[in-house]
N, C-alpha and C positions, 0 to 999 in steps of 0.2 A: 504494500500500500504506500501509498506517496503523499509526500506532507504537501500540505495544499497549500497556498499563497494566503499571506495576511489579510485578512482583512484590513478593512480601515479603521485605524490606530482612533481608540477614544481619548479624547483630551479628556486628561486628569481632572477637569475642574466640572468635566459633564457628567463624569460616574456617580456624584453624587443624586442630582437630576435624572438621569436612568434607573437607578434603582429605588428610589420616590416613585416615582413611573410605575415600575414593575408590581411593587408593594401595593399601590393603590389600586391597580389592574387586579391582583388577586385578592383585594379589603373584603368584599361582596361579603366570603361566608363569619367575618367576622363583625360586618356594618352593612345592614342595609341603604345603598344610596347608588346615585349615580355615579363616581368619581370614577367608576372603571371604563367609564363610555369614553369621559376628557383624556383618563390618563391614555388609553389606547391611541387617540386622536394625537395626543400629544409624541408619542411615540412613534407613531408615524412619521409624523412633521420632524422626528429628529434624523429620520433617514434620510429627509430632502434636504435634506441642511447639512449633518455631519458626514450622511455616510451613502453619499449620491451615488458611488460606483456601486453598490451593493445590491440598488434598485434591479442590474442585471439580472443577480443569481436565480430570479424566477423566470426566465424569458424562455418562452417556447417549454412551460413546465405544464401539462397536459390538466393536471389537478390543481394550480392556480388559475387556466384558462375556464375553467369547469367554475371553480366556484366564483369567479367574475359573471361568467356565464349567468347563473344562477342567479344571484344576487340584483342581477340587470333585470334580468325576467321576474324578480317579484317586484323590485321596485318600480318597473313600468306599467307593471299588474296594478299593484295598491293607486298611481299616481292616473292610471286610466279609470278606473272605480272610482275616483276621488272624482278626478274633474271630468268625465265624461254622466257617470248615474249621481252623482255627492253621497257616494257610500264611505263610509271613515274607518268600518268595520272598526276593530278593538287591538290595535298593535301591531295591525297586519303588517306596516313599514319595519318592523323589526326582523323578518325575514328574507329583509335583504342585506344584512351585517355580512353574511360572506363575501360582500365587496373588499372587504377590507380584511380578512383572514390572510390573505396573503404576505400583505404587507406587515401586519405584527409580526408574523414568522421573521420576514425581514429582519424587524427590528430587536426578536427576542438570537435571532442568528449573531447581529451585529455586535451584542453585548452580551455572549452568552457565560463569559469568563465571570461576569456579577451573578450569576446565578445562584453561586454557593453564598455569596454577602447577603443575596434577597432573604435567601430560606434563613438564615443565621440571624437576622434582625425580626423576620415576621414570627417564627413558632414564638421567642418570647414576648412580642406584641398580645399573640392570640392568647398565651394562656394569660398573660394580665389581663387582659379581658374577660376571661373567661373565670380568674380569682375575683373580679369587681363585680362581674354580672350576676354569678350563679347565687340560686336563692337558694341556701343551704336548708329552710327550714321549711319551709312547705315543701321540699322536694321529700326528704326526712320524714315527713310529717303523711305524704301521701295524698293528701285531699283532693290539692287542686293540682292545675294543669301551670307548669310555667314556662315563659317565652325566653330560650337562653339565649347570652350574649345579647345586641344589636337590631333589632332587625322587628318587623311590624307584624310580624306573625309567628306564629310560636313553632308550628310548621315550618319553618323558613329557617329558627334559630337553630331545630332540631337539626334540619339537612345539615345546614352551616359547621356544626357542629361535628356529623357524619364525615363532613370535608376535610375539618381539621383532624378527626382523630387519624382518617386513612394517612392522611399527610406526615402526621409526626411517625406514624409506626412504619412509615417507608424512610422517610427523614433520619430515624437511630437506627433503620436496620442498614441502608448508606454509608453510615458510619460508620458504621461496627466492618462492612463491606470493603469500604477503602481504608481501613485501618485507622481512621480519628479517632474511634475509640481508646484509641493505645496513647493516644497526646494527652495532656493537661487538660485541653476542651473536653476528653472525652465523658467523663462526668458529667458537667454543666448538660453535655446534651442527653445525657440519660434521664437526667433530675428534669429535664423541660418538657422531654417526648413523654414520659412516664406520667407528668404530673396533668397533661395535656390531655393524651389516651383517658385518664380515670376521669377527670372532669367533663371531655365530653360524653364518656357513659352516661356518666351522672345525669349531666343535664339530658339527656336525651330518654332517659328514665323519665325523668320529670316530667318532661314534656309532653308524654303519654301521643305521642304521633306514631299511630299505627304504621302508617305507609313506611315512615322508618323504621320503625320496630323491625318492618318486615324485609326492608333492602338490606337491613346488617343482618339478618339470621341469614340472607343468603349468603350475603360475599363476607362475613366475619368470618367463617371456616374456611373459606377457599382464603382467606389474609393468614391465616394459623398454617397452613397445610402449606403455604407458598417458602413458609420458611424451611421447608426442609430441600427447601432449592438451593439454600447457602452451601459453602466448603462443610463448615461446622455442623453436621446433622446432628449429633450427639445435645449438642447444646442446644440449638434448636427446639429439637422436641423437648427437653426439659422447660425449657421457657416457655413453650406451648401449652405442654401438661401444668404447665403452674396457672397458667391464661386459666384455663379450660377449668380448672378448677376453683379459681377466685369467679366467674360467670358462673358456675356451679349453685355456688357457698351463695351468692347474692340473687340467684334466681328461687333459690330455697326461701331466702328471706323476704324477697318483695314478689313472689310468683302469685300473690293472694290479690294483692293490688295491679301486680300487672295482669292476672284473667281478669278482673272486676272492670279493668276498663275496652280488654279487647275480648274477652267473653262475649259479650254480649252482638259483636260484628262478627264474630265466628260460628255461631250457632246462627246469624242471618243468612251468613253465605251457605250456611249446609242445607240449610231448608229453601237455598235458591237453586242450590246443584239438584235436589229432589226435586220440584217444582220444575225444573229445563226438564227433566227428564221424562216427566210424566205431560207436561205440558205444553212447552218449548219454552223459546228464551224470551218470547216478547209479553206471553202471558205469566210466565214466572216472577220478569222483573215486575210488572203492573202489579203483581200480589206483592211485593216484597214493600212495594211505596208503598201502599196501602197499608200494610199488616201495623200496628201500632207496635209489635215488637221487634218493629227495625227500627235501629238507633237513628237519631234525626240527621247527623251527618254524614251517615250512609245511604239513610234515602235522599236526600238531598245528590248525594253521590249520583245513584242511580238516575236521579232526574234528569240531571245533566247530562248524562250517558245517553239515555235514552234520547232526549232532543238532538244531540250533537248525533247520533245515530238518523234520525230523520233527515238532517237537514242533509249528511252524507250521502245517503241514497238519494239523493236529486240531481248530485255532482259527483257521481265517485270517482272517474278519471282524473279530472284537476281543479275538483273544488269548486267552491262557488268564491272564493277570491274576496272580495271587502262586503258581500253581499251576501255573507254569510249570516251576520245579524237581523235583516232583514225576512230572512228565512226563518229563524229562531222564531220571531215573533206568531207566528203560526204554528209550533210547533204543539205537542200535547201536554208538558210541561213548562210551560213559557214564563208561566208566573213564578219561579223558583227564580231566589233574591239572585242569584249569580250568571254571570259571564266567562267565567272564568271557569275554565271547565275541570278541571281537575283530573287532567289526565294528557299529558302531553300529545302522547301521538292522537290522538281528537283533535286536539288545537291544530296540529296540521293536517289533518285528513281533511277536517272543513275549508279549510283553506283554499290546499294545493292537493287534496284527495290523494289518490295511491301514486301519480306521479311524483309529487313533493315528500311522499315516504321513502322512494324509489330512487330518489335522485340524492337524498339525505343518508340513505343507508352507503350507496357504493360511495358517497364523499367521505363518510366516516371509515368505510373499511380500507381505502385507499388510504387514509391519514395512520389508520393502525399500522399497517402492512412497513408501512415508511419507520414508523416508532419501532417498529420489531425489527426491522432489517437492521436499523441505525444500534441497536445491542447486539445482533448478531455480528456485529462489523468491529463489534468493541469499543463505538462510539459513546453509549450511555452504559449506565452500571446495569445491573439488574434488579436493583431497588427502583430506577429511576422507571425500565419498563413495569414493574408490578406498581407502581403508586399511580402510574397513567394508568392500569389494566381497572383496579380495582374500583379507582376514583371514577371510571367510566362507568362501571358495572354496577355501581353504587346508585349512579345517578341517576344511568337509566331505568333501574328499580324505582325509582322515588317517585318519575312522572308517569307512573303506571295510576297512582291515584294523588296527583297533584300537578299545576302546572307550572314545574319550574323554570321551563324552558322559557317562559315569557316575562319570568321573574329577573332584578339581578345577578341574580347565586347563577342561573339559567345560562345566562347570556357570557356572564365571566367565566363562566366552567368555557362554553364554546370558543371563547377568544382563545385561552388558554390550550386547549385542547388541539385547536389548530394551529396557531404558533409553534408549540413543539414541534407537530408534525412536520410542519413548512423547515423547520429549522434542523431539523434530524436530516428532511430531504438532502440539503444544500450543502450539509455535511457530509451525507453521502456521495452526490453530484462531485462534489471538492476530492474527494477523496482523503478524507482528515486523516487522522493519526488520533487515535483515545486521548493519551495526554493533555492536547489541546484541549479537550473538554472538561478536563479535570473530573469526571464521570462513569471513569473504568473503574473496576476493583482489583484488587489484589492481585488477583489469579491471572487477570488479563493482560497487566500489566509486566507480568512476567515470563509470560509465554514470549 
């Protein structure tokens, strides 16, 4: 492999300004706001300015043409809806931010040496946050429901939450990977991931958010099992069997209050499985709204469901586009206080129907494929692929019954998520050397 040509050299006085930048772009799961929309904008605007040659390294790149592509055709979509019928739909302009995927890549490519400084400054941002926010005593206490960290929905703080624990548990297993662990820092980073990991359990107990509850019973095993992917399996599984057994020991203690609260949507869904089966799916769901012992945000759920299933079948190839609302309003649940459909791929099927699934799927697996190859290459570590594998897998659980993708947390996870990829590519294309990334481990490194 052949060591690739420098990029363009950051002045000393901008790396501060880039990694503000970076931090704010990934703030979302620990503040809900906008500042990741400016900081992305702003990052761009640093590639026109600092590091203009670099604007190349995507040209003639098949998967940036694609999501330029894309992003054109929804914003010409939402801006013909607009001023052609005055349809405004609810956000639809947000599905065209792959305009701009590309170019963060760019710019997380251009500075990608700040990467270890960004993560080194945010985990302990997050868990101060996360020591200031968390409600130790109604969490303790059981009763009620509470909103961790930041953020305007308690749902939202849960994910957020979900975000950072994956993060620090890739973050110290990194470490431990490229050998930090064995420095003076290696401590400090034990005492931040660890205290990070237990707090966001915590809050995310709290917080009593099913749809969470239920993306980390997926991927929390597949994050346990991953570790026996290190050199050290010995160690591994012991730290495993320790996990596995403090989750034990606390599922024993709060397994009373956590059935009391997801009891009651578990026994709706079993009497809905009986119901399709005997009845089909459209008469099952109408008994399920009905029945008074479905919990109210789960029929509400199904409300949603069921309209946003209406309005589909009018447009299933591409959607009815910003004229989707207008459809809702006829629907058989219409009077249900929300828009907000709670449930990602909904939000785009009414939209952009099976071609905007279609065209989102091969963009994502095309961005994986690049993250996977760029490990295979011995560009990133192998902490660095499983914290992208699992943070994906995580997420995409979540907007099975929520709609994050239209949220902050949503739209940052996506910047982020294609960044890397664009920036693994470029790496690849270059033909890097691991070192340069600072992102191999041990073992790579000495082959």
């Amino acid at each position: 492999m052949v060591a690739s040509e420098e990029p363009t050299a950051t002045p000393s006085r901008l790396k501060p300004v880039l990694i503000i930048l970076w931090l704010l772009l990934i703030s979302a799961p620990i503040l809900e706001s906008d500042s990741y929309r400016y900081a992305a904008l702003l990052l761009i605007g640093t590639i026109f300015v600092w590091f203009k040659p670099n604007l190349s390294l995507l040209k003639r790149d098949w998967l940036a043409n694609a999501c330029v592509a894309w992003g054109a055709y929804a914003l010409l979509r939402f801006l013909f809806g607009l001023i052609v019928y005055g349809e405004k739909g609810a956000s639809d302009w947000l599905y065209a931010f792959p305009l701009f995927f590309p170019a963060v890549g760019i710019a997380l490519y251009s500075c990608r040496k700040e990467v270890g400084t960004v993560l080194a400054i945010y985990f302990p941002i997050a868990l101060a946050a996360l020591l200031i926010s968390t409600d130790y005593q109604p969490i303790l206490a059981g009763d009620d429901r509470i909103s961790p960290l930041f953020h305007n929905n308690l749902i939202h703080g849960a994910i957020g939450c979900g975000f950072l624990m994956i993060g620090a548990f890739y973050w110290l297993l990194h470490a431990w990977e490229t050998g930090k662990l064995e420095r003076r820092s290696g401590s400090w980073i034990i005492a931040v991931a660890t205290l990070i990991i237990a707090l966001c359990l915590f809050n995310i107990y709290g917080s009593k958010a099913k749809g969470v509850w239920l993306s980390l019973v997926l991927v929390g095993p597949l994050m346990l099992a991953s570790m026996l992917l290190y050199a050290n399996r010995r160690r591994a599984a012991l730290v495993g069997a320790a996990v596995v057994a403090l989750v034990a020991a606390a599922l024993f203690v709060g397994g009373d209050d956590i059935w009391r609260f997801a009891g009651p949507t578990y026994e709706a869904t079993v009497r809905i499985e009986t119901e399709i089966s005997a009845h089909g799916v459209r008469d099952a769901v109408a008994a399920a709204i009905a029945s008074r012992d479905t919990p109210e945000s789960m029929s509400e759920r199904l409300q949603l469901w069921a309209n946003a299933s209406e309005v589909i079948a009018q447009a299933p190839l591409f959607g009815a586009g910003n004229h989707w609302l207008t459809l809702w309003n006829s629907t058989t649940y219409a009077s249900v206080p929300y828009t907000l459909l709670h449930n990602g791929y909904f939000e785009m099927l009414v939209r952009h129907g099976l071609f905007g699934i279609i065209v989102f799927a091969i963009l994502a697996t095309a961005m994986y494929r690049r993250v996977f190859a760029a490990w295979r290459a011995g560009l990133i570590s192998l902490s660095a692929l499983l914290a992208y594998s699992m943070v994906t897998l995580f997420f995409l659980g979540t907007i099975l019954s929520n709609s994050n993708n239209r949220l902050a947390i949503g739209e940052s996870f996506f910047f982020v998520f294609s960044a890397v990829a664009f920036a693994c590519g470029i790496m690849l294309k270059k033909g890097e050397i691991g070192q340069d990334t600072g992102m191999m481990s041990r073992d790579q490194k000495a082959a």
